[in-house]
ChimeraX commands (.cxc) that place a marker at each C-alpha (Angstrom):
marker #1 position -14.60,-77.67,-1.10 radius 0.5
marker #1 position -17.88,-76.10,-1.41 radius 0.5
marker #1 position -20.10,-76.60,-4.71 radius 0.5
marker #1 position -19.99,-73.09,-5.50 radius 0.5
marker #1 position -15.99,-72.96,-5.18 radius 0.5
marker #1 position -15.71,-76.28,-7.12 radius 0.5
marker #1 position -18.57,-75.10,-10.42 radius 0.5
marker #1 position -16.32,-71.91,-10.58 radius 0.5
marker #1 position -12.66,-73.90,-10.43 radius 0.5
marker #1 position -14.42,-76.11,-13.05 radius 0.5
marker #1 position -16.30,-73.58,-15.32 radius 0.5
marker #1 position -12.27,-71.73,-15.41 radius 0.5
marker #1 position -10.72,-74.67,-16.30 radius 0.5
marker #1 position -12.83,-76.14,-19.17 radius 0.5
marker #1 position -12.46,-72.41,-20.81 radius 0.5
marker #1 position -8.78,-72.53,-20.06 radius 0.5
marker #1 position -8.44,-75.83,-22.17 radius 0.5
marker #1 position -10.72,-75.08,-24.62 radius 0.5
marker #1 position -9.26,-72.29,-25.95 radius 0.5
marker #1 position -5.95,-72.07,-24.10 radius 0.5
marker #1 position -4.06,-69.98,-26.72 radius 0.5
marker #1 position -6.37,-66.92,-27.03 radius 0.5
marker #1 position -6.83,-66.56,-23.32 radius 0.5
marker #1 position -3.10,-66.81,-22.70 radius 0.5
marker #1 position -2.64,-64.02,-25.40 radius 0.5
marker #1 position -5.18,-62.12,-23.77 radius 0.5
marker #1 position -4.12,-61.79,-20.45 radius 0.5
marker #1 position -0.13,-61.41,-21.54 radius 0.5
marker #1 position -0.99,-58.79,-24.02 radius 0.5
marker #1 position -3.44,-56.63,-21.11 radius 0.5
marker #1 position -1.07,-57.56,-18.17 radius 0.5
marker link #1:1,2 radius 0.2
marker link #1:2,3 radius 0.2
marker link #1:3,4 radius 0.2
marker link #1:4,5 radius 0.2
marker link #1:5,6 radius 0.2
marker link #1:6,7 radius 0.2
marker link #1:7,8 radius 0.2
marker link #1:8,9 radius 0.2
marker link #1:9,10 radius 0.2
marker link #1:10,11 radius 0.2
marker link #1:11,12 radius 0.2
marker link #1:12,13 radius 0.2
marker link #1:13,14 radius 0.2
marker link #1:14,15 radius 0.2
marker link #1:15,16 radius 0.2
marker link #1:16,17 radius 0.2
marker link #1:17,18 radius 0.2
marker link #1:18,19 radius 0.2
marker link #1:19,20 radius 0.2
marker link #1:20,21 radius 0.2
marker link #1:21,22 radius 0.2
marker link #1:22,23 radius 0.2
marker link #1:23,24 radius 0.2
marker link #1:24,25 radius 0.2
marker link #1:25,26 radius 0.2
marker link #1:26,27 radius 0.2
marker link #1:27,28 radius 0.2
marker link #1:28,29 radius 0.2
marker link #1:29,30 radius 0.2
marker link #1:30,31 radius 0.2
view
């Protein structure tokens, strides 16, 4: 996995867990 694929994969997932609820909401309510 390149470094580029891995900061993105990582950048996503520490915003994911940090504020999982929002960003769920988000995406459900603009689906």
């Amino acid at each position: 996995m390149s470094f580029e694929n891995w900061a993105a994969f990582a950048a996503a997932s520490a915003i994911l867990l940090v504020i999982p609820g929002p960003t769920i909401l988000l995406v459900v309510s603009y689906a």
